[in-house]
C-alpha positions in Angstrom: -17.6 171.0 -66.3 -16.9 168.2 -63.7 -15.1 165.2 -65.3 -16.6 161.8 -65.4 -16.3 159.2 -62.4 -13.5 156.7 -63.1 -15.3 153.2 -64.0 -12.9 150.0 -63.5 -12.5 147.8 -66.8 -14.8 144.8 -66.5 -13.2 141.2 -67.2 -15.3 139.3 -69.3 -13.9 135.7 -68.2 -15.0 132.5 -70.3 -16.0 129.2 -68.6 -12.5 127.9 -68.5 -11.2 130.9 -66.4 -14.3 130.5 -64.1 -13.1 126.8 -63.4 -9.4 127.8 -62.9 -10.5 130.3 -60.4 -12.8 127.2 -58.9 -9.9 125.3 -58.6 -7.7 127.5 -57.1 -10.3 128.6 -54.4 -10.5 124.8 -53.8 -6.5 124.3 -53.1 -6.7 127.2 -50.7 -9.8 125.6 -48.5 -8.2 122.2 -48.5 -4.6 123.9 -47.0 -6.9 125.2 -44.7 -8.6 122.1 -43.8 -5.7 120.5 -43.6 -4.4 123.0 -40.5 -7.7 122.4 -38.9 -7.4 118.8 -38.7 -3.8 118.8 -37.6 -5.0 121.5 -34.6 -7.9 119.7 -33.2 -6.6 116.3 -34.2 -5.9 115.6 -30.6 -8.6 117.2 -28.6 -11.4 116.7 -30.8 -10.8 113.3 -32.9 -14.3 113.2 -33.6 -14.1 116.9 -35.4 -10.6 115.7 -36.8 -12.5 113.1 -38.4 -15.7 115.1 -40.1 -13.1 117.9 -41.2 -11.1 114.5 -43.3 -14.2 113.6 -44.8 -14.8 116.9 -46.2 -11.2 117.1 -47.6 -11.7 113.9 -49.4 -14.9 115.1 -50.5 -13.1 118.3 -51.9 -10.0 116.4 -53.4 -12.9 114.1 -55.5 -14.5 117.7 -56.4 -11.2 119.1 -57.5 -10.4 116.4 -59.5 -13.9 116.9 -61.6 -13.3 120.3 -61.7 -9.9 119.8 -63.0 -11.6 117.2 -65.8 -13.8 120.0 -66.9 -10.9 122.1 -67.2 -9.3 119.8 -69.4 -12.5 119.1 -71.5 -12.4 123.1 -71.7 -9.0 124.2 -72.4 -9.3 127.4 -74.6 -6.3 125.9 -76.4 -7.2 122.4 -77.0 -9.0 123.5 -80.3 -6.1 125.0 -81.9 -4.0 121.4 -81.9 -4.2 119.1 -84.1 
């Protein structure tokens, strides 16, 4: 009798690991964004420019993200 196909565990991740993940997708975009300005800083100012906007726009994003964290920490019920 042929055995059964091996099926990979599932993770069953709760809000507050959803965020963390959000947030540490974010951090690695905004290095990025940062290398991308630096590199075209020069040649393109105007693209230099559009790419800082969309950092700042992502540093106000992580910061809400990182609110929500807060507001959902798993352990934050089990003081006080």
């Amino acid at each position: 009798m042929p055995s059964l196909p091996q099926i990979p565990a599932t993770e069953h991740n709760n809000s507050w690991q959803y965020l963390l993940a959000d947030v540490e997708d974010e951090m690695h975009c905004s290095e990025e964004l940062i290398e991308q300005m630096q590199t075209v800083r020069d040649e393109m100012p105007d693209v230099a420019k559009m790419l800082e906007r969309i950092y700042e726009d992502g540093a106000k994003h992580r910061a809400e993200i990182r609110k929500m964290l807060m507001r959902s920490d798993p352990q934050a019920g089990l003081t006080g």
